[in-house]
TORGUKE-672711 format. One record per residue: x, y, z of N, C-alpha, C in turn; residue in one letter. Coordinates in steps of 0.1 Angstrom, whole numbers, padded with zeros to 4 digits, always signed. Example, Ala and Ser with C-alpha at 12.3 -4.5 7.8 and 13.67 -1.06 7.14 Angstrom:
2
+0132-0057+0078+0123-0045+0078+0132-0033+0078A/+0128-0022+0071+0137-0011+0071+0129+0000+0079S/
***
This chain:
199
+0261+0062-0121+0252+0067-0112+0239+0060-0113X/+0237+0053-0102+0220+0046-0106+0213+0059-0107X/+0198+0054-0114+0189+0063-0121+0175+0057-0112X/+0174+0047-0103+0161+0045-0097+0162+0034-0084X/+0158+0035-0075+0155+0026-0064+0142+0021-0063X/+0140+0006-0062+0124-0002-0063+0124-0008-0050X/+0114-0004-0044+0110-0003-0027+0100-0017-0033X/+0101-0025-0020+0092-0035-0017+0082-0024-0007X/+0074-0031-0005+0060-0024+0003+0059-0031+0020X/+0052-0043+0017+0052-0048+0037+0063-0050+0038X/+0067-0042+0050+0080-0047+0059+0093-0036+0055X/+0085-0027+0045+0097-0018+0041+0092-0005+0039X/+0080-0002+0032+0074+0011+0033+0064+0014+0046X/+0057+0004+0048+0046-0005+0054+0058-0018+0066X/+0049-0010+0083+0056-0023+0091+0046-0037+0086X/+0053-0043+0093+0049-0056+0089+0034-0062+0097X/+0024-0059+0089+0012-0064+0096+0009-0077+0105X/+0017-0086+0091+0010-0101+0099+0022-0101+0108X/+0033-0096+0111+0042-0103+0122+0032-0090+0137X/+0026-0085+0136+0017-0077+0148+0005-0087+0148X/+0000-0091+0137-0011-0106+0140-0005-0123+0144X/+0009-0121+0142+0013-0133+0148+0011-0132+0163X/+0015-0123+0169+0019-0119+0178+0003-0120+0190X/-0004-0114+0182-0022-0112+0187-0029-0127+0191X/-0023-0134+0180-0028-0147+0176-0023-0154+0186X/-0007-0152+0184+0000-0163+0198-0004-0160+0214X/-0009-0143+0217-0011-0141+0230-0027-0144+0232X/-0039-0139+0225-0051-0145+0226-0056-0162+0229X/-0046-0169+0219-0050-0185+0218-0038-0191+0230X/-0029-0188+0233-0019-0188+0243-0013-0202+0232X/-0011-0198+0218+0001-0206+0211+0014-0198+0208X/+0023-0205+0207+0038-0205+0206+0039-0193+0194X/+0044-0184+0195+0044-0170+0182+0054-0180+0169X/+0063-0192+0171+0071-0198+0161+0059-0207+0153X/+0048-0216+0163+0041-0223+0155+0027-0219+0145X/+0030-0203+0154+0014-0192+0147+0025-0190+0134X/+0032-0186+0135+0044-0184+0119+0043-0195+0110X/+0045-0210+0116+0047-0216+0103+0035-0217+0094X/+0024-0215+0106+0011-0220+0098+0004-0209+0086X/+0018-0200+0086+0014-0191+0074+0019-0195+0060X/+0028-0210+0063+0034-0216+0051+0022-0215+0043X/+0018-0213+0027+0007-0210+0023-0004-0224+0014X/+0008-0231+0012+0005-0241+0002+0000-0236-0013X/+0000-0226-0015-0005-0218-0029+0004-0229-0041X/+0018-0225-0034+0028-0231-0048+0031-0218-0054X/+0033-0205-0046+0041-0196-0046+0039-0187-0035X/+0049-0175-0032+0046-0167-0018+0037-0160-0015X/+0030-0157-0028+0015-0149-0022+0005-0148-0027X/-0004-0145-0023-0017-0150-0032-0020-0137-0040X/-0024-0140-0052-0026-0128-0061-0039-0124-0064X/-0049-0126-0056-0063-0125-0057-0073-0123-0040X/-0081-0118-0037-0092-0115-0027-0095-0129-0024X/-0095-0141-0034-0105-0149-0032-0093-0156-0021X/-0085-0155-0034-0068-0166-0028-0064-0160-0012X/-0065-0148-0008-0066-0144+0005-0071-0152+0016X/-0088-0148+0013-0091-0153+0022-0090-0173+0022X/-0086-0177+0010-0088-0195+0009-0070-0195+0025X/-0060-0184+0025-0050-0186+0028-0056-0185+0040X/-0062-0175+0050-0067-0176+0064-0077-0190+0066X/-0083-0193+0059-0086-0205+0060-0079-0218+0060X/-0075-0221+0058-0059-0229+0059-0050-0228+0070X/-0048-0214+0074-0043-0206+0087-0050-0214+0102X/-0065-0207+0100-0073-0207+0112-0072-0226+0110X/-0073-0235+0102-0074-0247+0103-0064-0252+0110X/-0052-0246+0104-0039-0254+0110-0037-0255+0124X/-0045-0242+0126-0044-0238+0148-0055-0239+0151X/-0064-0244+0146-0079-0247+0152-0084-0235+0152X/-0084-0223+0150-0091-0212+0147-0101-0214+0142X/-0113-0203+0154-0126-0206+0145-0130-0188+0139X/-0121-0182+0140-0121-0165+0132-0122-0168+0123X/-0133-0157+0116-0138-0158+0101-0127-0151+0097X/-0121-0159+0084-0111-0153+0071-0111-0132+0072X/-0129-0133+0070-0127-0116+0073-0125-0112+0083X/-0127-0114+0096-0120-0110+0109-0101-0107+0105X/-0098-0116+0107-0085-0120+0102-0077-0113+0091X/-0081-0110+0085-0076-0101+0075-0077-0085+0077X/-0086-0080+0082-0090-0069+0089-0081-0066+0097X/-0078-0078+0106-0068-0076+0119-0051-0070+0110X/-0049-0079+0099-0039-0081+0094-0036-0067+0088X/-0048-0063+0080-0045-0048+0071-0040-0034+0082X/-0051-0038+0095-0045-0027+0103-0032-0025+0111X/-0023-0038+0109-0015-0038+0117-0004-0028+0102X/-0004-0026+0092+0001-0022+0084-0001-0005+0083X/+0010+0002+0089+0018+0015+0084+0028+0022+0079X/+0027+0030+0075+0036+0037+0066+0047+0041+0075X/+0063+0035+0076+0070+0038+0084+0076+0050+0082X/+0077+0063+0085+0079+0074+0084+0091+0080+0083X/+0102+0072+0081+0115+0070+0082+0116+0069+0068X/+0109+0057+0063+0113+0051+0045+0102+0060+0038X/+0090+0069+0039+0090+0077+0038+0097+0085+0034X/+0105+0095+0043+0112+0104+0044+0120+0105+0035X/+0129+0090+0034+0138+0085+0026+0137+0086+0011X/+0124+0083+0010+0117+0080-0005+0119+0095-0010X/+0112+0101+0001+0107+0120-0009+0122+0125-0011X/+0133+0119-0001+0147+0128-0003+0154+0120-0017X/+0151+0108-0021+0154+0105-0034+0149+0111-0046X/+0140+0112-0045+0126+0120-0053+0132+0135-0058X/+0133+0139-0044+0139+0157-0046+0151+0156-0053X/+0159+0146-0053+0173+0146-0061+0171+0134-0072X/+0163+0141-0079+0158+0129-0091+0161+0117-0094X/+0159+0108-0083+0162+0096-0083+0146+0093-0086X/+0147+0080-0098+0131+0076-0095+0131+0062-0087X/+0116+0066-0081+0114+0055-0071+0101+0049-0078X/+0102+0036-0073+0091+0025-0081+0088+0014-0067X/+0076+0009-0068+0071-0004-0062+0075-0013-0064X/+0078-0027-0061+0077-0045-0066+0068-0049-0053X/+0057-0052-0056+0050-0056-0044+0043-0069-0052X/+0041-0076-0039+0033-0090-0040+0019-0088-0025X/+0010-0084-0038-0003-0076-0037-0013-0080-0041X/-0030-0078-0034-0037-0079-0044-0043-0065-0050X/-0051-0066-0056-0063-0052-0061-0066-0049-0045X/-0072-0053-0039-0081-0051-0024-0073-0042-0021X/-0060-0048-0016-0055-0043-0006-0048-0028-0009X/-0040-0030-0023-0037-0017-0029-0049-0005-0026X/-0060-0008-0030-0074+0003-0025-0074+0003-0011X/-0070-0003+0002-0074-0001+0013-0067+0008+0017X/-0050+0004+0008-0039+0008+0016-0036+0029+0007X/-0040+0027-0003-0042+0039-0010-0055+0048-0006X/-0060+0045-0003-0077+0053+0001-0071+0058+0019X/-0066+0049+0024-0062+0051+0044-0049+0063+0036X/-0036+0062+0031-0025+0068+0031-0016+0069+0018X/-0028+0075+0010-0024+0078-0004-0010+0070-0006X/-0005+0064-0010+0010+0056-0005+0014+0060-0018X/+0008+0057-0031+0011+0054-0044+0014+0070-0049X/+0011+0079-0037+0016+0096-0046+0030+0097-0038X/+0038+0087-0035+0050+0084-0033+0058+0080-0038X/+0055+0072-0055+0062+0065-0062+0058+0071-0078X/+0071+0068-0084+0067+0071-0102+0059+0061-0106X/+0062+0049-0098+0051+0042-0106+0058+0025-0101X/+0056+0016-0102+0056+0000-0101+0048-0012-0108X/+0054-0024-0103+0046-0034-0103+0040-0043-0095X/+0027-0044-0093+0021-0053-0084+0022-0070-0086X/+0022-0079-0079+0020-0092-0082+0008-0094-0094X/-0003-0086-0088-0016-0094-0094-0015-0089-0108X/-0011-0075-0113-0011-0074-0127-0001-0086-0132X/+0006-0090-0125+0010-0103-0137+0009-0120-0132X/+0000-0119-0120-0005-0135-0117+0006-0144-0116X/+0018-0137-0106+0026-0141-0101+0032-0132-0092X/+0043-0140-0084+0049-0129-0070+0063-0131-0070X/+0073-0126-0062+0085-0123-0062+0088-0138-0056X/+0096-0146-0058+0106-0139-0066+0112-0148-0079X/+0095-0147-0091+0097-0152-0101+0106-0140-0107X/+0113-0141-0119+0121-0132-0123+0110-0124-0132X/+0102-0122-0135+0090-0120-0145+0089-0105-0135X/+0088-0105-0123+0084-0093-0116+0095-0084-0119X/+0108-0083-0114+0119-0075-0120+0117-0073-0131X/+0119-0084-0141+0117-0073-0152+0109-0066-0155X/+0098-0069-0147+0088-0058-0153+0087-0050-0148X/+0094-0048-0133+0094-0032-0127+0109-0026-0136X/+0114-0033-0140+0126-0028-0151+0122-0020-0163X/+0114-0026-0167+0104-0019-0181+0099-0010-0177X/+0090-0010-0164+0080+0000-0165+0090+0014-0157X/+0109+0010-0152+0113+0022-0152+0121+0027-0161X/+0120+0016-0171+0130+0022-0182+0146+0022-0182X/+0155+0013-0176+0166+0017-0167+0166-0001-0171X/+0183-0006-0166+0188-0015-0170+0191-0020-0154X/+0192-0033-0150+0196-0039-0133+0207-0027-0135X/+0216-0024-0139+0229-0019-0134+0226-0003-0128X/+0215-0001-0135+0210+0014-0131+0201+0017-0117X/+0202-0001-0111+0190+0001-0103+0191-0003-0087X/+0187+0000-0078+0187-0004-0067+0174-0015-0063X/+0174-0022-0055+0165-0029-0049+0162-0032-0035X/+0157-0024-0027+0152-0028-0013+0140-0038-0009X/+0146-0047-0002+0134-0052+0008+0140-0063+0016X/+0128-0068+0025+0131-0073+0041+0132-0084+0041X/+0132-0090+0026+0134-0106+0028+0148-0104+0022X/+0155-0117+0025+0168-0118+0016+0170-0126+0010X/+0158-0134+0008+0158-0145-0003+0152-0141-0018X/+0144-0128-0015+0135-0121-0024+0148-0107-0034X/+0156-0112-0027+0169-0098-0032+0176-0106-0042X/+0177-0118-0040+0187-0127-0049+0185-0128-0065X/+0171-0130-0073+0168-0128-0086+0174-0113-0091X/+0172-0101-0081+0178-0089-0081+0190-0086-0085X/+0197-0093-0076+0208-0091-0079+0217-0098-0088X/+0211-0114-0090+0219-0119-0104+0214-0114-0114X/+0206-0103-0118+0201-0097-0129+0207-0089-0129X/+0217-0079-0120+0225-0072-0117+0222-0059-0113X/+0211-0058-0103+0209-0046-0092+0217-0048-0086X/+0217-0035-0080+0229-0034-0065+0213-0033-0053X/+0214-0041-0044+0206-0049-0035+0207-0044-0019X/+0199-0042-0014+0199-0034+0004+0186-0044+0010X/+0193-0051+0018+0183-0061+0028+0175-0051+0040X/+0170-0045+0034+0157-0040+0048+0161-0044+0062X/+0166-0035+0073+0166-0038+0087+0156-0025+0093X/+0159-0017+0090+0151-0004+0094+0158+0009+0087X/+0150+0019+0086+0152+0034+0080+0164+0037+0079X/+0166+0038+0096+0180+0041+0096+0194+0034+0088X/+0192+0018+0089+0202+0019+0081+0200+0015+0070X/+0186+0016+0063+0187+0021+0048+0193+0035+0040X/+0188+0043+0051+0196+0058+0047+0211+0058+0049X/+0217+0048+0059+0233+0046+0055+0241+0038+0044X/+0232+0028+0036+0231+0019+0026+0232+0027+0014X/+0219+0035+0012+0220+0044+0002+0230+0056+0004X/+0236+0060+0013+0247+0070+0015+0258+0065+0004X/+0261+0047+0013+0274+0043+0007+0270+0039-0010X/+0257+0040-0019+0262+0039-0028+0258+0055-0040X/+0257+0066-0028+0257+0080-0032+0247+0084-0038X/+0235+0079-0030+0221+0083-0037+0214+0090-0031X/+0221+0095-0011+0217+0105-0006+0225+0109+0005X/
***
């Protein structure tokens, strides 16, 4: 019987902000929505930035690549609001909760945003608890992050589930040996966790 499911955050608790600023970006500047996407490749030398500063150095890099003359904080502003709490994985989460399943975070976050996104929609009185990127100055999908949303639920990969929208970010997951659910929407996450009897 698994003992805990670990929710990724954008794109799975939270719709996906920057693909609603891709979108803004490509209709405003009248660019291609595939070429506003690559230019979010980050050049960091990992997938996300783990700092405010590292943020905004990433829209700047952005706005350069497309000739954008939007300040970093414009742009980020734009990005945080496109982010809500999808009320489906919600739902999902409290019906695990009520049948003592514990639920945990793995997010690739910074400090900021955790405050913006907690202060707008308490999010974190949703979860027993997680791990952020920036407490350990790295992002998914070094293996350093599982384990340490593993420690901090006390439970072994075999005991655990893993959701999220990327499926390249599921793979460390699963050779550690979670049982693994690629994010498409609510609904068939709630049929995902049916088939492995967790609701």
């Amino acid at each position: 019987m698994l003992k805990a499911a670990v929710f990724d955050l954008g794109g799975v608790y939270f719709t996906n902000g920057t693909e609603r600023l891709i979108g803004i970006i490509s209709k405003k500047h009248a660019i291609p929505e595939e070429k506003v996407r690559r230019a979010f490749d980050l050049g960091l030398g990992r997938d996300y930035p783990v700092s405010e500063s590292e943020v905004y150095d990433v829209w700047r890099i952005f706005s350069g690549r497309l000739g954008l003359k939007d300040a970093p904080e414009k742009l980020d502003r734009l990005d945080l609001e496109g982010y809500t709490p999808i009320e489906g994985t919600v739902g999902i989460i409290r019906r695990l909760r009520s049948h003592g399943i514990r639920v945990f975070y793995l997010s690739d976050i910074t400090p900021e945003r955790v405050d913006y996104f907690n202060s707008k929609y308490r999010f974190l009185d949703d979860f027993d608890g997680g791990v952020f990127s920036f407490e350990l100055g790295t992002s998914k999908p070094d293996p350093k992050m599982y384990r340490a949303v593993l420690r901090k639920a006390g439970v072994k990969p075999i005991d655990a589930v893993f959701i999220d929208d990327k499926k390249k970010l599921l793979r460390p997951a699963m050779e550690m040996g979670f049982k693994a659910i690629h994010f498409k929407n609510s609904k068939q996450l709630s049929a995902s966790l049916r088939k492995l009897g967790l609701i």
